[in-house]
N, C-alpha and C positions, 0 to 999 in steps of 0.2 A: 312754673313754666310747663313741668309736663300734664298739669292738671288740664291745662289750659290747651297744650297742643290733641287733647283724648277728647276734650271737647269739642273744640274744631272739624276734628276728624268726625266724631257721631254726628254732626249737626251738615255736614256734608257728605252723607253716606251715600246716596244713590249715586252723587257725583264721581265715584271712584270707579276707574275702569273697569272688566274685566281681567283677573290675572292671564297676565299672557300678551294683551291690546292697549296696555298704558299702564299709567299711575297716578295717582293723586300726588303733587308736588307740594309741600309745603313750605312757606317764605316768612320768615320772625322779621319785622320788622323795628328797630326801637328808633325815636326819634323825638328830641326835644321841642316840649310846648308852653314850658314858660314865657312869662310874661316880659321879660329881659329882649333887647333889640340888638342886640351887639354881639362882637367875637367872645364868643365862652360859652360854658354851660350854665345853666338858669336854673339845677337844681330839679327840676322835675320835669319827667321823660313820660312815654305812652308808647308801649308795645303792642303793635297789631298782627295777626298772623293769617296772610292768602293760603288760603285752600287752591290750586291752578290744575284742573285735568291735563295730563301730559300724553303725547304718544309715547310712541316707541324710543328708544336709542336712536334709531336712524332718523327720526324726527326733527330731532333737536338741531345738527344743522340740515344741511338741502342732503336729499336722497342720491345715490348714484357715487360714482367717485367722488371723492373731496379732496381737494386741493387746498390748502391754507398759503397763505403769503408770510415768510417772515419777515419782518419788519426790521431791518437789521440798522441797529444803534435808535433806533425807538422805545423806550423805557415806558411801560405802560403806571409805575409811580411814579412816585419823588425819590431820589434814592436820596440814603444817608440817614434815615428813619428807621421804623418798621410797618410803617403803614400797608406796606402791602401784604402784611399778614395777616387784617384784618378785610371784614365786609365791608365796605366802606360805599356809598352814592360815589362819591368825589373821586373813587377809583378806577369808577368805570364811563362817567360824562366825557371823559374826555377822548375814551377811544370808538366814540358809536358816529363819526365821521369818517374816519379812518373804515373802520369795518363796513360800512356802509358802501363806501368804496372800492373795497376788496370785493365786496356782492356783485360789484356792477359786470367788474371783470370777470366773474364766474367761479369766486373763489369761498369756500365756507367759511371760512375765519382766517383772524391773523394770530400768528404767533410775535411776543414781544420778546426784544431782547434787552440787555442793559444798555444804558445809553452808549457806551462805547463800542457794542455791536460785537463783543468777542464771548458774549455768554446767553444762552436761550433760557428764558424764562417762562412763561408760561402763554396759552391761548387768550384771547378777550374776554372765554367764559369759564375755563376749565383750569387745571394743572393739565400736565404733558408728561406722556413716559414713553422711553422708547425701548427694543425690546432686539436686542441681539441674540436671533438663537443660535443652538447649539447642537450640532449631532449628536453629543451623546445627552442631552436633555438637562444639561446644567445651563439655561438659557440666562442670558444677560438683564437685568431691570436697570436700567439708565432712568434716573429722574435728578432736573437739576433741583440744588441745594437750596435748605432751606435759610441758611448762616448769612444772609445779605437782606433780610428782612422785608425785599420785598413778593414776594411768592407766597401763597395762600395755603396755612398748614390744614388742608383739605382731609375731610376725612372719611372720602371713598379715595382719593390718593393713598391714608393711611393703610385703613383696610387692604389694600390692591398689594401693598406692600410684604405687610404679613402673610397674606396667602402667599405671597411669591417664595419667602423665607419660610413655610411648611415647607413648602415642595424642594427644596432643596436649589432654588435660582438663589443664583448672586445678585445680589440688588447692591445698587451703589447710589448713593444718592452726593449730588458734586456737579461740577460746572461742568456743563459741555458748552462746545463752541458750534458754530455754523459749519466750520470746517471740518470737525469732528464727523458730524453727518455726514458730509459729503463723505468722507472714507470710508467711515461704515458702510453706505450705500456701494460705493465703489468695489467695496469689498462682496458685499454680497452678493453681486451683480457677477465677481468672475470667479469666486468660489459657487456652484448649487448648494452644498452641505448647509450653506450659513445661508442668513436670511434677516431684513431688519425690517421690524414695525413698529408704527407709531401710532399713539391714542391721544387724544383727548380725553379727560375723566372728571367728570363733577356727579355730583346729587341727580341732574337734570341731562346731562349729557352721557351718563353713567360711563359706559366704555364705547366712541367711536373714533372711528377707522380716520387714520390720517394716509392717503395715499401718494401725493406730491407735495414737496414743500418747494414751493419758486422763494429764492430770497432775490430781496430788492431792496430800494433806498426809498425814503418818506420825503416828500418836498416840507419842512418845517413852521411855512406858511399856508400853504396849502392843502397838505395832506393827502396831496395828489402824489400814486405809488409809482415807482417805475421798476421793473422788470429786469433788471440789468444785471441780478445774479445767475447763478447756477441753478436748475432744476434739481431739486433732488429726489428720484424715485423711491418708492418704498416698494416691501414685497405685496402682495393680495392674493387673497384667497380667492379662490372662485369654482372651489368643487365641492362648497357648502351654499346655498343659498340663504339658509337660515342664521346663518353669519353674519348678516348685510355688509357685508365688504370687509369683516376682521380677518385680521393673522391667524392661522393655526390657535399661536401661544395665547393673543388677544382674546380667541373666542375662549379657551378653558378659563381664563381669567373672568373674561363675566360670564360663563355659567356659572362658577362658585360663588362670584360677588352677588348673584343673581339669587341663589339656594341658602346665600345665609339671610339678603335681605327677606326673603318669603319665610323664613325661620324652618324650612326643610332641612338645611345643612346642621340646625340644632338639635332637629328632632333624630336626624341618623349619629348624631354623637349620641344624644339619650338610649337610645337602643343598643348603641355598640357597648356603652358601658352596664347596661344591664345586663348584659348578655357573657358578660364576665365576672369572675369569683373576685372575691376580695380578698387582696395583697398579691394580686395581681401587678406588678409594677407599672403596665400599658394601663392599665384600669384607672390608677391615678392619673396619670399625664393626660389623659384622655378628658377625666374629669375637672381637670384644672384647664385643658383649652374649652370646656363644656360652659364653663363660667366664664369665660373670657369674652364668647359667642354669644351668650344671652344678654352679656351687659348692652351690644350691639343693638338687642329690637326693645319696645315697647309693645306688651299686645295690647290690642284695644278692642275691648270686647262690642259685640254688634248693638244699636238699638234694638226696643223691644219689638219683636214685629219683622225682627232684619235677620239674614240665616249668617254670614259667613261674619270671620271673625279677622280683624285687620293688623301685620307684624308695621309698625313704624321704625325705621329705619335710625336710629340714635344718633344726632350729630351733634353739631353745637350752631349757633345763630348764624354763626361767618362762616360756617361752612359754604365748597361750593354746594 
């Protein structure tokens, strides 16, 4: 698989953006091609993998404020499975009506909940984290649970996590509700000290800005939304422009998810630990997160003829 993903990449080299103005996406695809007509598998499959030029972060949904819909008792699997821990086609056909939908009205995505509408689960293309700070810099990471099988064990979700756990944030990873939001926001709103943001986060969406969440109800036939919950504001930045629309906490979050995937963040551990004696205590620890970080890229060195040299970003096929 990785032979295969280093070839792809050489063979589509020009096509990768400039660092800084996009990225090359990459998509594994496997899919059964036996000869077999019926429910099951047929024993032999075919893996293909899209090379996709991507923009920005702010690309991935519409520019400007973003507003998502949640979609409350909308279940974007089947629950009672675990399918929604995988990449699955069949997981997402059925919510590009629905989201389609939500465009019309001026909204970037939906967030799904469980069909009973008391727990948030994730976006139609991302995982979801929300982000309660903190004056004294002990800031909150809210991401719901992965223990109900259907939520995507993401792994720029994962990543986002660990950095949070360097830095000394509480991460909780556990059910929230729609109501829950509402209080956080309410809270934030009549304390200034505190402050809540929320993201979306995949491969492709990497870390964007969620600004208003409108909850509402799905007509079951139709798929036509109605607007009948509560708005929920979020905080926003807006005395960075180079932020495009993130939290404070959100933007430090991808600029480091940012510096490991360019393999910058690896190369200033290699320095920090050369730069220190051995039996050094910090010098080990430092070493053992040094290998933790490199497991993270694949480098891919340039064609012949080509100058710069490409970090791949390690995940797994179902990843977002």
């Amino acid at each position: 698989f990785e032979s295969m993903v280093k070839e792809v990449i050489q063979a589509n080299w020009d096509y990768i953006p400039e660092a800084g103005k996009g990225r090359m996406y990459l998509r594994p695809n496997w899919f059964d091609h036996g000869e077999s007509l019926k429910v099951g598998n047929s024993g032999r499959f075919a893996l293909i993998i899209s090379a996709i030029p991507i923009g920005s972060a702010e690309s991935y949904f519409h520019p400007g404020r973003k507003k998502f819909f949640l979609a409350k008792g909308k279940a974007r699997v089947a629950e009672g499975g675990s399918n929604g821990t995988l990449k699955l086609d069949g997981n997402y056909t059925t919510t590009i009506d629905l989201i389609e939908k939500a465009n019309q009205k001026g909204m970037a995505g939906v967030i799904f909940t469980n069909a009973a509408g008391d727990r948030v689960e994730e976006t139609n293309a991302s995982s979801v984290i929300f982000i309660q700070k903190s004056p004294d810099g002990k800031h909150r990471i809210i991401t719901p649970s992965l223990k109900h099988g259907t939520i995507l064990d993401s792994m720029t979700r994962k990543t986002i996590l660990e950095l949070a756990k360097e830095r000394g944030w509480i991460v909780e990873e556990r059910d929230i509700s729609p109501s829950e939001l509402q209080r956080l926001s309410k809270k934030a709103k009549n304390d200034p000290t505190y402050g809540l943001e929320a993201i979306a986060v995949g491969t492709a969406a990497v870390i964007a800005p969620i600004h208003e969440i409108q909850v509402g109800a799905v007509n079951k036939k139709t798929n036509e939304i109605k607007e009948d919950g509560p708005l929920i504001e979020i905080s926003v930045r807006t005395d960075d422009p180079g932020s495009e629309g993130r939290g404070e906490v959100s933007q430090i979050i991808f600029e480091a998810l940012t510096k490991m995937k360019s393999g910058k963040a690896q190369e200033e551990l290699r320095e920090q630990v050369g730069a220190m004696t051995s039996g050094n205590p910090k010098r080990d620890k430092l070493r053992k997160r040094l290998k933790q970080t490199e497991e993270y890229l694949t480098i891919v060195e340039a064609p012949k003829g080509k100058e710069r040299a490409a970090a791949s970003f390690r995940g797994s096929p179902q990843d977002e």
